[in-house]
Residue, then its C-alpha position, 0 to 999 in steps of 0.5 A: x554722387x547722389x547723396x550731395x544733391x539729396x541731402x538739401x540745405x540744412x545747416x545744423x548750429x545749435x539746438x534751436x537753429x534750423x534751417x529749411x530743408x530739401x526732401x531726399x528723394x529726387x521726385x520730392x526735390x522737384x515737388x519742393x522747389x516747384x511748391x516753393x516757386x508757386x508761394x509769392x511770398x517765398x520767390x525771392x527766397x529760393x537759391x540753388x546751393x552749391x555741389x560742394x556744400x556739406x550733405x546734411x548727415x541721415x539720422x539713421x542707427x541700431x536701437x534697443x526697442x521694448x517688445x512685449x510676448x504677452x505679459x514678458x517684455x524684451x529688448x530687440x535690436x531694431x535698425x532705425x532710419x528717419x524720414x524727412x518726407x513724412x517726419x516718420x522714425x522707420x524701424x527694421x530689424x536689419x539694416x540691409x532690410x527693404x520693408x519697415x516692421x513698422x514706424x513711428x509718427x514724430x510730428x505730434x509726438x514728445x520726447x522723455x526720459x528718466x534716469x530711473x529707468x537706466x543708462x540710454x532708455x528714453x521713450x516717445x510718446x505719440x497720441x496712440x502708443x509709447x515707444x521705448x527705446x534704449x542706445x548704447x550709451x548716455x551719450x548716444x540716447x541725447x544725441x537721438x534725442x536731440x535730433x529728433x527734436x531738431x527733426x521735428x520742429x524742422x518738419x512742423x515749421x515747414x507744415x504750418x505754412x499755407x499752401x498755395x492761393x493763401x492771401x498775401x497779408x497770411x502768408x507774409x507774417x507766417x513766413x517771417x515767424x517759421x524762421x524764427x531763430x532762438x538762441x536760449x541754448x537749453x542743452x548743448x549740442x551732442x557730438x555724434x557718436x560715429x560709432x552707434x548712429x550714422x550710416x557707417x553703423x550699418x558697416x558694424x554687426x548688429x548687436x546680439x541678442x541671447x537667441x536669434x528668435x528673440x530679434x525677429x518680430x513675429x507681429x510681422x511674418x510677411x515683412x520678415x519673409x520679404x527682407x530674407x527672400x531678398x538679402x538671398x537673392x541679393x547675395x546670390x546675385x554677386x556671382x554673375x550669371x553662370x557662376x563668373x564671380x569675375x562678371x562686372x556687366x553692371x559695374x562702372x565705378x568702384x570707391x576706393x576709400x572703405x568708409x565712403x563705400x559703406x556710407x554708400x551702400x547704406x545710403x543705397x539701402x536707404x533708397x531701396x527703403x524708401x522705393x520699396x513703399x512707395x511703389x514696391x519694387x526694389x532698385x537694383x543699385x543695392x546690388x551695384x553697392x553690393x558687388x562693388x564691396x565684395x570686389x573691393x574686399x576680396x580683390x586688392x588688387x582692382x586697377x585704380x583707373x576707375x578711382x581716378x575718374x570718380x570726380x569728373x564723373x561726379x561733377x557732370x552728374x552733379x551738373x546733371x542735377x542742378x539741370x533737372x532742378x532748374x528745369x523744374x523751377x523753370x516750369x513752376x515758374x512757367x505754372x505761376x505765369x499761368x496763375x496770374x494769367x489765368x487771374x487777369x482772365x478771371x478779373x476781365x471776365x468779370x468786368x464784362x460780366x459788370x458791363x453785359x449787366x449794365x448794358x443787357x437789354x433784357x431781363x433774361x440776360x440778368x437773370x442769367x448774371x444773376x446766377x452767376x453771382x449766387x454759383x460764385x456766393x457757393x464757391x466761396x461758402x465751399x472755400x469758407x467750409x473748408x477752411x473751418x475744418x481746418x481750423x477744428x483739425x488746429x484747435x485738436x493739435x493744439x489741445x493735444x499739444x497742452x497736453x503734452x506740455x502739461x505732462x511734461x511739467x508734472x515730470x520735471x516739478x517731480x525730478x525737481x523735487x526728487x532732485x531736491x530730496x537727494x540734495x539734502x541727503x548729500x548736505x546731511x551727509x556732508x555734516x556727518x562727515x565734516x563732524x566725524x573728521x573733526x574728532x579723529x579719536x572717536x572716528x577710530x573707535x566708532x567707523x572702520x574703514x570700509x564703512x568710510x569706503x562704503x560713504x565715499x562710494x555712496x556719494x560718488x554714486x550720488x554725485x553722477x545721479x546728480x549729473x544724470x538729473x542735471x542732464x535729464x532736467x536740461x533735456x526736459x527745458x529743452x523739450x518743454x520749451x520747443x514744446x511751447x515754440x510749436x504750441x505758440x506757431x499752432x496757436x499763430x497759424x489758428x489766428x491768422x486762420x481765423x483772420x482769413x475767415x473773418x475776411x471771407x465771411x466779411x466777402x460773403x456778407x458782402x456777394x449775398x448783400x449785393x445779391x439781396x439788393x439785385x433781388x430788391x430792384x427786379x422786385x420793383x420791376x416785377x410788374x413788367x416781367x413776364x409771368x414766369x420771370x416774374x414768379x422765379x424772383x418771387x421765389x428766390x426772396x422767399x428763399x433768400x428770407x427764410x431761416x433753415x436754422x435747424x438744418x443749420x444746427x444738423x450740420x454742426x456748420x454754419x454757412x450764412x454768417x449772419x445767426x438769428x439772433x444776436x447776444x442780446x437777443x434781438x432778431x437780426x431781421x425781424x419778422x416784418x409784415x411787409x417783405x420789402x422791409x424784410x428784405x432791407x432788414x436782411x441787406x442791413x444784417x449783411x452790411x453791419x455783419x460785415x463791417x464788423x468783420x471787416x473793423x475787427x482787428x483794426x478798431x474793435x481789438x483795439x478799443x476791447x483792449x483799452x477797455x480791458x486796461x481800465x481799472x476803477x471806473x471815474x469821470x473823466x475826458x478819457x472815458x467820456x471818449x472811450x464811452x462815445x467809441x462804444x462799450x464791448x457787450x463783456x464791459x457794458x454791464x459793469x459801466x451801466x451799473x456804474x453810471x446809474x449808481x453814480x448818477x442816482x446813489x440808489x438805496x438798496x431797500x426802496x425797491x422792496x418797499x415799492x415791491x410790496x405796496x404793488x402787491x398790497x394796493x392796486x395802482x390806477x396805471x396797473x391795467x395800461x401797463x399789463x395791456x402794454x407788456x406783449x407790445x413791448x420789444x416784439x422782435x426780442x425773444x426774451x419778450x416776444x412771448x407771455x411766458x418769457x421770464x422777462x415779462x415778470x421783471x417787467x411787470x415789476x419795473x414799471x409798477x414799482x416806478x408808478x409808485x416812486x413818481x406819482x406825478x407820472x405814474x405810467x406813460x406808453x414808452x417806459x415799458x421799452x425803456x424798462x426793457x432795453x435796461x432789463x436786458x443789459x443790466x440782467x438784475x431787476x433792480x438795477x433796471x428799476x434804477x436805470x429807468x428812474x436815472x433816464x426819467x428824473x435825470x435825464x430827461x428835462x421835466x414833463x417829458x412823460x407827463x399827460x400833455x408831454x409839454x417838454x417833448x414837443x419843446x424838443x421837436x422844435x429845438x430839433x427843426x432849429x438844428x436841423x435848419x442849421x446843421x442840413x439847410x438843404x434839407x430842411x428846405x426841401x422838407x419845407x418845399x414838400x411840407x413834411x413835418x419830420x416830427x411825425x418821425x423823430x417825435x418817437x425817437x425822442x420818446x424812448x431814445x431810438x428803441x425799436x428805430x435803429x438796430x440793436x448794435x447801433x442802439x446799444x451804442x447811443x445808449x452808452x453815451x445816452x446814459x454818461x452824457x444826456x439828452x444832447x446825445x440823442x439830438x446829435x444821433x438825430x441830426x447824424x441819421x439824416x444827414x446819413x441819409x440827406x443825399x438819398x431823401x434829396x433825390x425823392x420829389x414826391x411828399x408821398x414817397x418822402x413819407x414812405x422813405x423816412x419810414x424805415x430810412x432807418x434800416x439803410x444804416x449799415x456802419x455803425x462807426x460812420x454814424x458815430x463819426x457824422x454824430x460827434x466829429x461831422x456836425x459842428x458840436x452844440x453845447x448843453x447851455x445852447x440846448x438848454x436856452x433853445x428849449x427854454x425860448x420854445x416852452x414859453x411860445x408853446x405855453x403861450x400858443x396852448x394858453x391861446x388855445x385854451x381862450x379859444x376853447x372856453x369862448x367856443x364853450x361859452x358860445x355855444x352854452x348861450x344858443x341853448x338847447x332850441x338851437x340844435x332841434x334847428x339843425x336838421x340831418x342830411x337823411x331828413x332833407x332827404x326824406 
């Protein structure tokens, strides 16, 4: 009557094909449909199977269990009972017994077995012990194998699903990969031996052993006790109350077909098992099972009314159910409603918070809203937490998982090879055989017939080995291929897991950029607060600003997601004497750690991907494309060295040669270059101190490159040059040949000479460029007289080093070094106009100046500023350049040839004065005196 409602919806096909169960418990039926009616994704799935639907058959039977008494080992019969809640194998030594000797835990455990250990033994291996069990038969020991395997895909699909408040992009994906349904039939499916499984086994006598204490266990006396106590009082129990076997208080209904009685009654004894751990007391239905039986067996002659009303009574206690499921979906759905509600509520508190900040006249209720954002910033680093103990307990899974996998490979490599050895023992006895047949004159005189018998009998023998093997390497595929399916979903879960991470992250980044930016402007307003108002902002900057990283190390967690340093090790906030820089830089770190997080799968996968797809490296519109997206920091080595090999063909013995001539004369520019390396790169650590061992390699560099270009010898900004190829390219040489493709290839002539001729050309190539790509703004630099090249002059100089961050850095440089100098005026003209609407509010040339100071630090995304460089502004060509700068040369030469004139009249004005006229100058302390 209960069972059709317990067993669930689990129809059972193939090996492969599994279908999500219901638990079996009736509490644990409304907890499931409860859980499934709060999953968002899963609501349109939940359906209410009909009564008269085929119950899902227990998985329950007697096995032979290997127990070992110090150094003996012996068999004892065991009855064994699957629970679907816990995906534990329940063992007893009864089947009428109400507490487990023990159990076995199937979620993380394999399944062996091996034809060498006998008929019907087979193993399971779990993280702590090896069980091994043994059936009746062959057949008997497959079908609890593969139902067991059944069992626990079953039960590590239906964990892999997130739990409720999970976000809708995870849980869709995951729910469409837990029903995957294979159809690769590795072992057929095993007729269930009725006999030795199933709940009409519990009928039969348990199998004997030789002596009666051999099969009790003794690592368990109290359970034994327990379960003997109770088969007493359940027998005695069967005479009524003073002694009236005739006494039916509790009796209401007796079955009337054998089997469906004892399915019954072990059913009945199944649910006292299980009542009997959760809480300790026993059901009294056992007893009900019990009587009804004896009557059943000892009086025939019972009246049949009460068979006849079985089924009318079965409906209406089916009926029954299906109210007290729907009742509880009812009130899951009545729970969801309370979700959403609760979620509206929560999305208008805070649109009210937004506007009480806007509107709040004071700056105590800001303060106030202020604290509320850095308590919502703690609840989200909690959640955050969480979830990364989540994803280590996964990566153990997993790791334990390839383990499994791994063992069971070596296994089924030696059966193959075993297989393989008796195969050609069969073929070379097959030969013997085939040739002795063919002369039956030497057969007579040299094999008798039983040596012929004995042959025959071998083979026989050898051929069910093969069969046993056949079966053995069919349950193993079998094995190592769900093996692998729940590896695989471990594996899709920790993705998803990290992706929700990453997204979380990204959030966090975002409510501490958000925070910092409110921190900025109560800064600005720190004069108008009161002076305790005024000194609580002060100190939550400088707690924002500080870096605890080793209690960070301590905990083994990190909670801000933005590290210190990044792969090249540059500081993501350097160490500013200003702190309204180091603020900004803070908020900058946020912003571009966040638009990574957030452009990780959607852009930075993809493109890691096309890199990785290409091979041998050549010129090409693809990788000129490829190259301009940005180079992942694994591929940026390689395409540097490319790139500089390719530009330059380098010999490999002239650095050395130039190694050696630094060491054996002194150069003129060897004292500048040793009083610029500590000023070089100071927010790196690989340069930020003396003993670096970067600074040798330096040192290096920039005197091997004096020697190779005498013309330039040493100029103030190579050193960074030097440095930023040093850090990508690692090898000194390589750097040395980078240097020397910037400089001589790039970079037009004089670039780096003692007048700096061609840098002050490309100053005024750019003020035309900017006059026609951001007209407005130049007009507004012309109406406050502001030179930009007092800015840009720098970035031209040594190609944006120390202006931009290293991650935007880094990508100018990749099309710096493939395409040339254009590469550095379209970055130029795309760094303003990022910032054109920002420098057009300002009306005051003092903070125009001050603004274009660190207007560089308000770059967040990275991508953007590609856009706006190479697809916004209307692309100029090399020939365009390369004219513009020929036409500002010759006014420059020009202007400094006028100069020039000026200076020598001046000189030889004052040479004819002589000397008499300077006694006539008298000082302004003379006139005094």
């Amino acid at each position: 009557m209960k069972k059709g409602l317990e067993s669930g919806a689990c129809s059972l096909t193939t090996p492969g094909n599994l279908v999500e169960s219901n638990p079996d418990s009736k509490s644990s039926n409304g907890a499931s449909a409860k859980d499934m009616l709060s999953s968002s994704g899963e609501l349109e799935n939940v359906q209410l199977k009909p009564s008269r639907e085929a119950p899902r058959k227990k998985l329950c039977g007697y096995l032979n269990k290997l127990g070992i008494k110090g150094p003996i080992k012996t068999w004892k019969s065991r009855w064994f009972f699957y629970d679907e809640n816990k995906c534990h194998l329940l063992y007893y030594r009864t089947a009428q017994d109400v507490n487990p000797l023990g159990s076995i835990d199937l979620s993380s455990a394999s399944f062996d077995c091996k034809v060498e250990n006998g008929e019907g033994v087979f193993e399971i291996r779990t993280p702590s012990r090896v069980f091994t069990l043994k059936a009746i038969s062959n057949q008997a020991m497959m079908y609890w194998l593969q139902q067991l395997q059944m069992r626990r895909w079953e039960f590590c699909n239906a964990q892999s699903r997130f739990p409720v408040g999970s976000s809708q992009f995870l849980n869709e994906p995951l729910a469409g990969r837990t029903n995957v349904v294979d159809n690769e039939d590795f072992l057929p499916l095993v007729k269930t031996p009725t006999e030795a499984v199933g709940l009409k086994a519990a009928s039969l006598p348990a199998p004997q052993t030789s002596t009666a204490l051999q099969n009790i266990s003794l690592k368990h006396p109290w359970t034994e006790i327990q379960n003997t106590v109770y088969n007493i009082c359940g027998s005695k129990q069967l005479w009524g109350n003073n002694g009236n076997v005739f006494t039916f208080s509790e009796f209401q209904e007796h079955p009337g077909n054998p089997d469906e009685e004892q399915e019954a009654e072990v059913e009945a004894g199944c649910a006292v098992k299980e009542g009997t751990l959760e809480d300790g007391r026993i059901e009294p239905r056992l007893n009900w099972v019990r009587k009804a039986r004896w009557m059943n067996s000892g009086f025939p002659g019972f009246p049949e009314e009460l068979t006849r009303e079985r089924n009318p009574m079965d409906k209406v206690s089916v009926l029954q159910q299906q109210t007290l499921t729907l009742t509880e979906e009812v009130k899951s759905q009545k729970e969801l409603v309370k979700l959403l509600h609760k979620a509206l509520e929560a999305a208008q508190q805070e649109k009210r918070v937004s506007s009480m900040y806007l509107t709040a006249a004071e700056d105590k209720d800001r303060l106030e809203l202020v604290r509320h954002k850095v308590r919502q910033i703690a609840d989200l680093t909690s959640r955050l937490e969480a979830l990364e103990q989540e994803k280590k307990e996964l990566e153990q899974i997993l790791t334990l998982r390839d383990s499994h996998i791994k063992e069971l490979k070596e296994h089924v490599q030696l059966l193959m090879e075993k297989n393989h050895a008796k195969q050609e023992v069969i073929m070379a006895l097959t030969e013997q055989m085939a040739q002795e047949q063919s002369d039956p004159l030497q057969e007579a005189n040299t094999i008798t017939v039983e040596t012929l018998y004995k042959q025959q009998e071998e083979i026989e023998h050898l051929k069910d080995d093969i069969e046993a093997y056949k079966t053995q390497n069919q349950f193993l595929n079998s094995e190592i291929h769900q093996v692998t399916r729940l590896w695989t979903s471990v594996a899709e879960n920790e993705k998803a897991l990290l992706m929700k991470c990453a997204c979380l992250q990204a959030q966090n980044c975002q409510m501490e950029s958000k925070y910092l930016t409110v921190l900025r402007k109560l800064q600005e307003a720190v004069p108008g607060l009161p002076s305790s108002h005024a000194e609580l902002v002060r100190n939550l900057i400088q707690e924002a600003l500080q870096w605890d990283v080793k209690e960070k190390a301590e905990e083994g967690f990190n909670l801000n997601p933005v590290s210190e340093y990044d792969e090249y090790g540059f500081m993501t906030v350097p160490e500013y004497e200003v702190e309204d820089w180091k603020l900004l830089a803070k908020i900058q770190a946020l912003e571009i750690k966040s638009n990574n997080l957030r452009s990780q799968e959607v852009v930075e996968k993809p493109l890691r991907d096309r890199w990785n797809s290409v091979g041998e490296l050549s010129p090409s519109a693809e990788l000129k494309s490829l190259i301009r997206s940005g180079i992942p920091v694994e591929h940026r080595q390689r395409v540097w060295r490319w790139i500089v090999s390719w530009r330059c063909g380098h010999r490999s013995d002239l650095y050395l040669r130039l190694l050696r001539q630094s060491k054996s004369t002194e150069h003129p520019a060897c004292r500048q270059i040793e009083l610029d390396l500590p000023r070089t790169l100071t927010n790196n650590k690989h340069f930020s101190s003396p003993t670096s061992q970067l600074i040798p390699k330096l040192r290096r560099v920039l005197l091997a490159f004096s020697w190779h270009n005498p013309a330039i010898g040493y100029c103030q900004g190579l050193n960074r040059l030097a440095a930023v190829a040093l850090l990508v390219l690692e090898d000194e040489e390589s750097a040395f040949w980078c240097l020397v493709h910037i400089v001589e290839n790039l970079m037009p002539a004089d670039y780096y000479s003692d007048t700096l001729i061609t840098s002050q050309v490309d100053q005024r190539v750019f003020k035309d460029f900017l006059s026609e790509k951001l007209p407005r703004l130049m007009a507004h630099f012309e109406h406050y007289r502001i030179d930009v090249s007092l800015i840009t002059f720098n970035w031209f100089l040594v190609a944006f080093v120390d202006s931009l961050v290293s991650d935007i850095l880094l990508r100018v440089w990749d099309a710096f070094l493939y395409e040339g100098t254009k590469v550095i005026f379209r970055y130029a003209l795309a760094i303003f106009k990022y910032n054109e609407e920002e420098i057009l509010r300002i009306h005051d040339s003092v903070e125009i100046y001050q603004y274009l100071r660190f207007f560089t630090r308000m770059i967040t995304d990275g991508r953007k500023l590609m856009n706006i460089a190479f697809n916004d502004l209307n692309p100029f060509p090399m020939k365009l350049l390369k004219n513009r700068r020929l036409m500002h040369r010759e006014e420059l030469e020009a202007e400094l040839c006028e100069l020039e004139q000026i200076k020598a009249a001046y000189v030889k004005e004052r040479a004819e004065q002589g000397p008499q006229d300077l006694k006539e100058v008298v000082s302004e302390e003379e006139e005094e005196i």
